[in-house]
VEXVEXLUM-192094 format. One record per atom (N, C-alpha, C): x, y, z; atom name. Coordinates in steps of 0.001 Angstrom, whole numbers. Example, Ala and Ser with C-alpha at 12.3 -4.5 7.8 and 13.67 -1.06 7.14 Angstrom:
        c1        c2        c3   name
     13190     -5690      7800      N
     12300     -4500      7800     CA
     13200     -3300      7800      C
     12850     -2250      7080      N
     13670     -1060      7140     CA
     12900        30      7870      C
REM end
This chain:
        c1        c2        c3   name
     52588     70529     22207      N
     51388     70516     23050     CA
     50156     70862     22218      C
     49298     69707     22518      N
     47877     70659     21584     CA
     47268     71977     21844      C
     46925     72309     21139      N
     46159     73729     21626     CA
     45098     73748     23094      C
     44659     73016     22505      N
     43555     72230     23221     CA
     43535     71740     24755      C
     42590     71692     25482      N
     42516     70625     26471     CA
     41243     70052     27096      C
     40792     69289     27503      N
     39059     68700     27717     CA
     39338     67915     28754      C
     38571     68143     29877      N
     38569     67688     30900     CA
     37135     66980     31114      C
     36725     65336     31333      N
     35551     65285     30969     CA
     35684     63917     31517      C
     34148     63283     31402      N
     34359     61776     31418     CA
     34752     60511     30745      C
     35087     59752     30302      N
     34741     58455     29592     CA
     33850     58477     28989      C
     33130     59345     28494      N
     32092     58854     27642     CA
     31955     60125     26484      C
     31243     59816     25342      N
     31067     61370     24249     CA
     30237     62214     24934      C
     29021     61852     25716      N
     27874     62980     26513     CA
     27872     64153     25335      C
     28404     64829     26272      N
     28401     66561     25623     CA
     29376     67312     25065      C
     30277     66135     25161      N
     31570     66104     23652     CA
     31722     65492     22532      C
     30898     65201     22137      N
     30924     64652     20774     CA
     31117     65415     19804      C
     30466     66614     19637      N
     30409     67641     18572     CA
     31691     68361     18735      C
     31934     68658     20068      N
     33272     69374     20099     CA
     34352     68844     19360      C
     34423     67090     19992      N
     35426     66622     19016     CA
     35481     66486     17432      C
     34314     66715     17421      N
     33700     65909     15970     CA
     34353     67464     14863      C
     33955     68804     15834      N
     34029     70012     15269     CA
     35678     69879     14864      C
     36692     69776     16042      N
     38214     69930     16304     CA
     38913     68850     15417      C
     38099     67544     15327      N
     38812     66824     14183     CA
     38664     67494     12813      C
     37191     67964     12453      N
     37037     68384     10968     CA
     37903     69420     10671      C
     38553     70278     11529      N
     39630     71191     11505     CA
     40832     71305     11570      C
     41032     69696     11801      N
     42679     69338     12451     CA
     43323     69650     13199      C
     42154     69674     14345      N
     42949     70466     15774     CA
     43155     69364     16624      C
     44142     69211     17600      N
     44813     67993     18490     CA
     43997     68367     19824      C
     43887     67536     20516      N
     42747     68232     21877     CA
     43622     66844     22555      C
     44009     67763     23525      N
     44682     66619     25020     CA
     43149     66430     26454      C
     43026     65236     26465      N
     42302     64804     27040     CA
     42749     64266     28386      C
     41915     64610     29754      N
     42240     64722     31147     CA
     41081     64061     31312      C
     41296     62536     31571      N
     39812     61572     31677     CA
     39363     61582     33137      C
     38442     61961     33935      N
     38034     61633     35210     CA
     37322     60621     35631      C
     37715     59880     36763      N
     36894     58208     36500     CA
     35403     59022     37496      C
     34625     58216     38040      N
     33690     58594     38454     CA
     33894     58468     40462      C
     34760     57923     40416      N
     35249     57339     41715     CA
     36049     59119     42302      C
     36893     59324     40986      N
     37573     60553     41096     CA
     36462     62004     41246      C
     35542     62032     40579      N
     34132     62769     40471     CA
     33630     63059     42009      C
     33150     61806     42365      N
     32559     61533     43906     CA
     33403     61975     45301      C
     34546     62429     44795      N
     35664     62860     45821     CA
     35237     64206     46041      C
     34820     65023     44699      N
     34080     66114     45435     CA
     34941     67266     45136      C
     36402     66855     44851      N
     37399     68048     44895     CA
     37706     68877     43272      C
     37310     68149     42306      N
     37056     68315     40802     CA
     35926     68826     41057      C
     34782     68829     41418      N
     33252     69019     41872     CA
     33457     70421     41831      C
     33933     70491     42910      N
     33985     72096     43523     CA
     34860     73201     43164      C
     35792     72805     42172      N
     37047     73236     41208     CA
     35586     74155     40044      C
     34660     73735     39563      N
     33986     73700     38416     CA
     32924     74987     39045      C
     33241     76341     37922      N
     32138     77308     38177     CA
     30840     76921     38222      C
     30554     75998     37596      N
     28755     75104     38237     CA
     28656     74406     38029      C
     29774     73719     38933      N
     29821     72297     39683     CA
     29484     70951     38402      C
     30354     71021     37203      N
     29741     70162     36426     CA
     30505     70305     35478      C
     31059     68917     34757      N
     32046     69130     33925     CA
     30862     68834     31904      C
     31705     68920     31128      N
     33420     69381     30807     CA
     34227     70344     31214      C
     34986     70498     30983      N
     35668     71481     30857     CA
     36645     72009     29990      C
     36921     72643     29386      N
     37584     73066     28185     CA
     38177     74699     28711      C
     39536     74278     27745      N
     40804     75254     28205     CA
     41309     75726     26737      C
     41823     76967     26487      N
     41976     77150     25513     CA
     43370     78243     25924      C
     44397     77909     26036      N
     45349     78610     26597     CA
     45015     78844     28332      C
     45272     80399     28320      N
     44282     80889     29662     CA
     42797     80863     29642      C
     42168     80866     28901      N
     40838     80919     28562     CA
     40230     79344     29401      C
     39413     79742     30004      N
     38454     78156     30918     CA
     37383     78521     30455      C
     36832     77036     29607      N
     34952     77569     29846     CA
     34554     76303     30082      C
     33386     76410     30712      N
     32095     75350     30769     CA
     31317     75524     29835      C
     30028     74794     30363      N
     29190     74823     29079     CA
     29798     74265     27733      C
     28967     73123     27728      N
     29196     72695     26229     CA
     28906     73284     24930      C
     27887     74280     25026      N
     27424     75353     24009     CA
     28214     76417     24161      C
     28906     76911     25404      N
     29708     78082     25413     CA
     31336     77478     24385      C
     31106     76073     24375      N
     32830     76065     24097     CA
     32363     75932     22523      C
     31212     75506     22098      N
     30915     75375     20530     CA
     31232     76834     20010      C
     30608     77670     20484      N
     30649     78974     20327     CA
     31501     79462     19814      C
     32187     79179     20613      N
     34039     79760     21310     CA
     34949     79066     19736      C
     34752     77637     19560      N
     35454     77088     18416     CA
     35050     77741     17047      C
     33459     77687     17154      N
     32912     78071     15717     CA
     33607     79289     15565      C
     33365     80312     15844      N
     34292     81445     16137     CA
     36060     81482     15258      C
     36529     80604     16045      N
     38132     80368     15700     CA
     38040     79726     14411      C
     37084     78817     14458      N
     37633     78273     13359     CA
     36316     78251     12237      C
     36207     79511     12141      N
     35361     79645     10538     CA
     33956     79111     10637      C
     33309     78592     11538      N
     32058     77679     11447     CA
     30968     78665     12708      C
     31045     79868     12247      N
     30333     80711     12789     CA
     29075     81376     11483      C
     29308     81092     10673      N
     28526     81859      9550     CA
     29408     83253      9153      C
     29252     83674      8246      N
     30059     84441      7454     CA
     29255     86360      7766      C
     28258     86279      8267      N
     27923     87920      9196     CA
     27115     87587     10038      C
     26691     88731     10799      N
     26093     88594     12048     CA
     24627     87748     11589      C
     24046     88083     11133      N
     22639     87567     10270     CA
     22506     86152     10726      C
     23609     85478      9718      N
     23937     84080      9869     CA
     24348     83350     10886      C
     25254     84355     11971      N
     25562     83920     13027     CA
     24485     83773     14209      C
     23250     84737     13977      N
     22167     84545     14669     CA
     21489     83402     14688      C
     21260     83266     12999      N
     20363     81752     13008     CA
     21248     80783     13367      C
     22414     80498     13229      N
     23073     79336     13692     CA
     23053     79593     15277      C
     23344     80618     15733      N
     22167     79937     17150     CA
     21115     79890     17564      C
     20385     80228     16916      N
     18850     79551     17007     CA
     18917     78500     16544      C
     19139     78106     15596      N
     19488     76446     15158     CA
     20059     75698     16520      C
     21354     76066     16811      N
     21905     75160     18150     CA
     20937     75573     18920      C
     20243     76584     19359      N
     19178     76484     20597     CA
     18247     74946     20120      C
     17499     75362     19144      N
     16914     73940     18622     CA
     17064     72890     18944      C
     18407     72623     18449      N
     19113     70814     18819     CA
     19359     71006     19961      C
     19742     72015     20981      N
     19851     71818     22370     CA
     18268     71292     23111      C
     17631     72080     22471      N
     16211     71434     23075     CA
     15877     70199     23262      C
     16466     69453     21430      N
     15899     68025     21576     CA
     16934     67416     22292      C
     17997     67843     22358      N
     19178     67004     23332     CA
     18555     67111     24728      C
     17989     68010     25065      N
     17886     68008     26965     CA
     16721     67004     26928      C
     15609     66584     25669      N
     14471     65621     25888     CA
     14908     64764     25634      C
     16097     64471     24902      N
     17137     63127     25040     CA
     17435     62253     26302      C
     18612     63467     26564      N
     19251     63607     28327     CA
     17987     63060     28955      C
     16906     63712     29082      N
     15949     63421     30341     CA
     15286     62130     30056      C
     15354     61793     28664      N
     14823     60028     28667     CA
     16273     59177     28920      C
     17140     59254     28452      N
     18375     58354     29001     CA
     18465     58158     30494      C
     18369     59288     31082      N
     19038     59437     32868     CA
     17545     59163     33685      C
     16334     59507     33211      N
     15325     59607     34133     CA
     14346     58726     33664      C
     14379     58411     32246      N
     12960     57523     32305     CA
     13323     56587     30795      C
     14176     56100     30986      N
     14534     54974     29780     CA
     14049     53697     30131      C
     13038     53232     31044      N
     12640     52299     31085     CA
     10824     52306     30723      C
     10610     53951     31166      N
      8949     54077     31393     CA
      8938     54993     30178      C
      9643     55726     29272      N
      9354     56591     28612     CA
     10270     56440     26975      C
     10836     55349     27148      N
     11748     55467     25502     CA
     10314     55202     24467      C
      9396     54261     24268      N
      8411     54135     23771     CA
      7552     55570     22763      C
      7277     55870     24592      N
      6602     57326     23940     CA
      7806     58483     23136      C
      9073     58540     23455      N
      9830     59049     23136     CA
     10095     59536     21817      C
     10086     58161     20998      N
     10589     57062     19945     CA
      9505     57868     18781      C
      8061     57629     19467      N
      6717     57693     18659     CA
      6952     59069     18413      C
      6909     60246     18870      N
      7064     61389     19326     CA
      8483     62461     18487      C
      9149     61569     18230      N
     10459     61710     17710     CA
     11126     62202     16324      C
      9910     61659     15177      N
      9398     62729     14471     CA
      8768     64084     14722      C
      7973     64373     15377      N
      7541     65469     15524     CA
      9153     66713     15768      C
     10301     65673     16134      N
     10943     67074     16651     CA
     12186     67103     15115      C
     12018     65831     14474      N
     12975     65912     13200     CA
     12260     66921     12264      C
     11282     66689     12255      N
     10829     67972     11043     CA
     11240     68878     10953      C
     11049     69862     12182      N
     11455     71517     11847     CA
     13178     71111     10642      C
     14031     70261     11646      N
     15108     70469     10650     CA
     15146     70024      9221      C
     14699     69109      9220      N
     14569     68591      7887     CA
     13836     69419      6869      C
     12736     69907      7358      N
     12040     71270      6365     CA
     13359     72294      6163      C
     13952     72776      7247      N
     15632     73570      7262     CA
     16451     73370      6091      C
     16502     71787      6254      N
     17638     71158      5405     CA
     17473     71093      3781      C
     16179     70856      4214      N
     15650     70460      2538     CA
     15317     72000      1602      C
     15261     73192      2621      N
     14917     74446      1874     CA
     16599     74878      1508      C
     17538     74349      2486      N
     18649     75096      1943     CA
     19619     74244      1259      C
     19716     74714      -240      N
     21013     74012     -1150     CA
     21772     73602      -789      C
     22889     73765       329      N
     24299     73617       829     CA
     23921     72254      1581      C
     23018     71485      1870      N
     22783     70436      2898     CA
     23337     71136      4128      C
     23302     72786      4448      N
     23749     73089      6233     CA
     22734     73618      6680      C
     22413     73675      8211      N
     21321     74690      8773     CA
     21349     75580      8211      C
     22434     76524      8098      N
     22537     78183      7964     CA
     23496     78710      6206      C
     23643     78691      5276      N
     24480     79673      4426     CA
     25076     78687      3773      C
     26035     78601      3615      N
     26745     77808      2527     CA
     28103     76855      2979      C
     27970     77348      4287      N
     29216     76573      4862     CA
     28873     76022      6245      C
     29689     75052      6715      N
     29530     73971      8023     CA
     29804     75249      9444      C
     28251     74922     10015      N
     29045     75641     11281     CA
     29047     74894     12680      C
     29065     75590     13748      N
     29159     74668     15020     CA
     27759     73890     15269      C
     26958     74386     14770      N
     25470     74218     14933     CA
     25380     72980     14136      C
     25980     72653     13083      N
     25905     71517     11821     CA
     26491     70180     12943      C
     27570     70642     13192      N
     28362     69493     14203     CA
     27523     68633     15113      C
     26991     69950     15899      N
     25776     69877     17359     CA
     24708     69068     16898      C
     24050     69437     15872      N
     23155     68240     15484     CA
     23654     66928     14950      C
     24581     67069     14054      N
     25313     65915     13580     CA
     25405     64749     14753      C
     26136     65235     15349      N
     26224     64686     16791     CA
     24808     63868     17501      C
     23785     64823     17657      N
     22664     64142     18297     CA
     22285     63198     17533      C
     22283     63399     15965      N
     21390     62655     14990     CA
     22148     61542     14931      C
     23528     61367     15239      N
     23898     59860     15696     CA
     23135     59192     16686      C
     23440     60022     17750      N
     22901     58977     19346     CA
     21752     58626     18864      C
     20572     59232     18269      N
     19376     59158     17857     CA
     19424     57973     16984      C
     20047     58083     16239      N
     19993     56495     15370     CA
     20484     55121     15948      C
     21046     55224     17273      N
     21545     54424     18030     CA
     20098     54146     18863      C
     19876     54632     19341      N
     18242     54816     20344     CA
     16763     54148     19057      C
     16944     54531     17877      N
     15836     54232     17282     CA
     16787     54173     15312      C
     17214     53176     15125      N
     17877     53228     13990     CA
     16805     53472     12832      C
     15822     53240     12555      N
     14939     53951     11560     CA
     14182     54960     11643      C
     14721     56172     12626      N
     14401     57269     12635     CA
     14937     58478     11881      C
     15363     58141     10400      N
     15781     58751      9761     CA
     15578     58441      8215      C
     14545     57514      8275      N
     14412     56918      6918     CA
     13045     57858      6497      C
     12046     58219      7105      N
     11280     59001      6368     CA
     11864     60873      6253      C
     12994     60990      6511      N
     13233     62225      6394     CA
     14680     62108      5306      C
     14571     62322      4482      N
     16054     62136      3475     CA
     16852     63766      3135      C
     16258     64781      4125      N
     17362     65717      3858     CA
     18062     65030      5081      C
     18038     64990      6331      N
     18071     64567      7379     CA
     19284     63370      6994      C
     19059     62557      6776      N
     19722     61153      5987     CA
     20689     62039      5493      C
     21007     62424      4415      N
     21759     62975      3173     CA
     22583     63934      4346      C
     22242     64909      4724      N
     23022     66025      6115     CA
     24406     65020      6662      C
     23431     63688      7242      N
     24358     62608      8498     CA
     25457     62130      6844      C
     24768     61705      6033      N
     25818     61104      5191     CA
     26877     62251      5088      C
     26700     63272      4518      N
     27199     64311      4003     CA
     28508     64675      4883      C
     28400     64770      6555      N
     29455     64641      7026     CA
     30272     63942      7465      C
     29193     62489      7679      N
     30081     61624      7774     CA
     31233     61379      6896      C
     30791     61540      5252      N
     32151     61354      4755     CA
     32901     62196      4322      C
     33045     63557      5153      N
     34623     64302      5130     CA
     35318     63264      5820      C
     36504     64044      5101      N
     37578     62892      5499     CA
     37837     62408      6760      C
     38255     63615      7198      N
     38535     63520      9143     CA
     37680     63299      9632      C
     36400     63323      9596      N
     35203     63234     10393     CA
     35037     61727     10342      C
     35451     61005      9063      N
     34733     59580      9070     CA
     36257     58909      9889      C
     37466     59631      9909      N
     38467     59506     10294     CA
     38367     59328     11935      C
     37937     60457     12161      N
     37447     59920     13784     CA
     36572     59140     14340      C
     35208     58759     13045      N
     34090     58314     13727     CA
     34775     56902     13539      C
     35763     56340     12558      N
     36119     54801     12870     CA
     37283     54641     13255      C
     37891     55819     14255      N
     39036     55630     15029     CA
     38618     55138     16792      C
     39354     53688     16541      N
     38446     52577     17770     CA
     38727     53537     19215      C
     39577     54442     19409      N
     39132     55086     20645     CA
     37992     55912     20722      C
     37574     56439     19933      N
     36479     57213     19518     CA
     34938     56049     20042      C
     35288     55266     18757      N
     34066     54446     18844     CA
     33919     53405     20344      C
     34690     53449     20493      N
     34673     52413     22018     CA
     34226     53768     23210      C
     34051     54693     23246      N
     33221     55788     24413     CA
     31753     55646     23860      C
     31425     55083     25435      N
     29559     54681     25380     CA
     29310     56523     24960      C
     28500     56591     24697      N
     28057     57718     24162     CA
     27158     58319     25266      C
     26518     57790     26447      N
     26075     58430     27900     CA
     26460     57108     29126      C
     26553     57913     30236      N
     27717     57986     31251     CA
     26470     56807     32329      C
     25361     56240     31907      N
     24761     55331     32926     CA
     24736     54082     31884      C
     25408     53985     30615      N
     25530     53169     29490     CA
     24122     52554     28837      C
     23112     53607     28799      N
     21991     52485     28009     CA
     22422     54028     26824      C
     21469     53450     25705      N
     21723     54404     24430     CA
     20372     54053     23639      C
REM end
C-alpha cells in the first residue's frame, strides 16, 4: 500500500507540486479520483472540514489545504530547510507563490476572457521579486542550499504560467535555469513525461 493517499479531481489544480514533491522523493501516492457529477451529490462536499477538496491522508493523519499538506511533506521528507531561520523564509517564499497562484486562480475561473491580457502584461511585475531571489542565491533554490516544498510550489506555477503565456520566462534567466534545473532530476522529468501525468488539464473549467 502506498504511504500515501489524495483524494482530488481530474485535474493537477492544487496538486501538482504535491505530486511533483512525492515523485522527487520516491514516494507512491494512491489516488481516489472524484468525477464532478460525484462532487455535486454533496455527500464528499460535506465529508470535507471546509467543504473543499484535496484531500490528503497520511496514515491517520487527514489534512486539507494544499499548503498545509506541502508543509506536512517538506517536513518528512527533508525539503523544509535545514533550521528554523530557513524554514521561515521558505514560508514566506510559499506565501509569495501562493499569492501569485490565487491571481492565477482568479483569472482562470473568473475573468479569462476580460482579464488574461491585462494579466499577461502585468506578469512580470510579479516574476521579479523571485528571480532577484534566484539570481542572489548560488544553489538555483529560494532558500539555502537544498530543494524545499516552496521550490516545488513555484516550480509548479511557473509551468501553468508558461502554458498561459509561453514567453514569460525569457527575460528572466534565473527563473528559466530554476524550471530547467528541476525539470531535469530524474524523477521529476520522469513524471512530467509520464502520459498520465501529462494528459490532467492542469485547471478543472479546462482553459490554461
Amino acid at each position: 500500500m502506498p504511504p500515501y493517499t489524495l483524494t482530488y479531481f481530474a485535474i493537477k489544480g492544487r496538486c501538482g507540486a504535491l505530486k511533483i514533491l512525492l515523485a522527487d522523493n520516491g514516494q507512491q501516492l494512491k489516488e481516489n479520483l472524484v468525477t464532478y457529477e460525484e462532487w455535486m451529490k454533496g455527500d464528499i462536499k460535506a465529508s470535507c472540514t471546509f467543504g473543499q477538496l484535496p484531500k490528503f491522508q497520511d496514515g491517520d493523519l487527514v489534512l486539507y489545504q494544499s499548503s498545509a499538506m506541502l508543509r506536512h511533506l517538506g517536513r518528512k521528507h527533508a525539503a523544509y530547510g535545514k533550521n528554523d531561520c530557513e524554514a521561515s523564509l521558505i514560508d514566506m517564499m510559499n506565501d509569495g507563490v501562493e499569492d501569485l497562484r490565487s491571481k492565477y486562480i482568479k483569472l482562470i475561473y473568473q475573468e479569462y476572457e476580460t482579464g488574461k491580457e491585462a494579466f499577461i502584461k502585468d506578469l512580470p511585475n510579479h516574476l521579479k521579486p523571485f528571480e532577484a531571489i534566484l539570481a542572489k542565491n548560488k544553489s538555483g533554490f529560494l532558500v539555502g542550499d537544498q530543494i524545499s516544498f516552496a521550490d516545488y510550489n513555484l516550480f509548479d506555477l511557473l509551468l501553468n504560467l508558461k502554458v498561459l503565456c509561453p514567453t514569460c520566462q525569457e527575460s528572466f534567466p534565473a527563473l528559466k535555469s530554476f524550471v530547467d534545473k528541476i525539470t531535469a532530476r530524474p524523477k521529476v522529468k520522469a513524471l512530467l513525461e509520464c502520459d498520465n501525468f501529462k494528459k490532467l488539464p492542469i485547471n478543472g473549467n479546462g482553459k490554461q
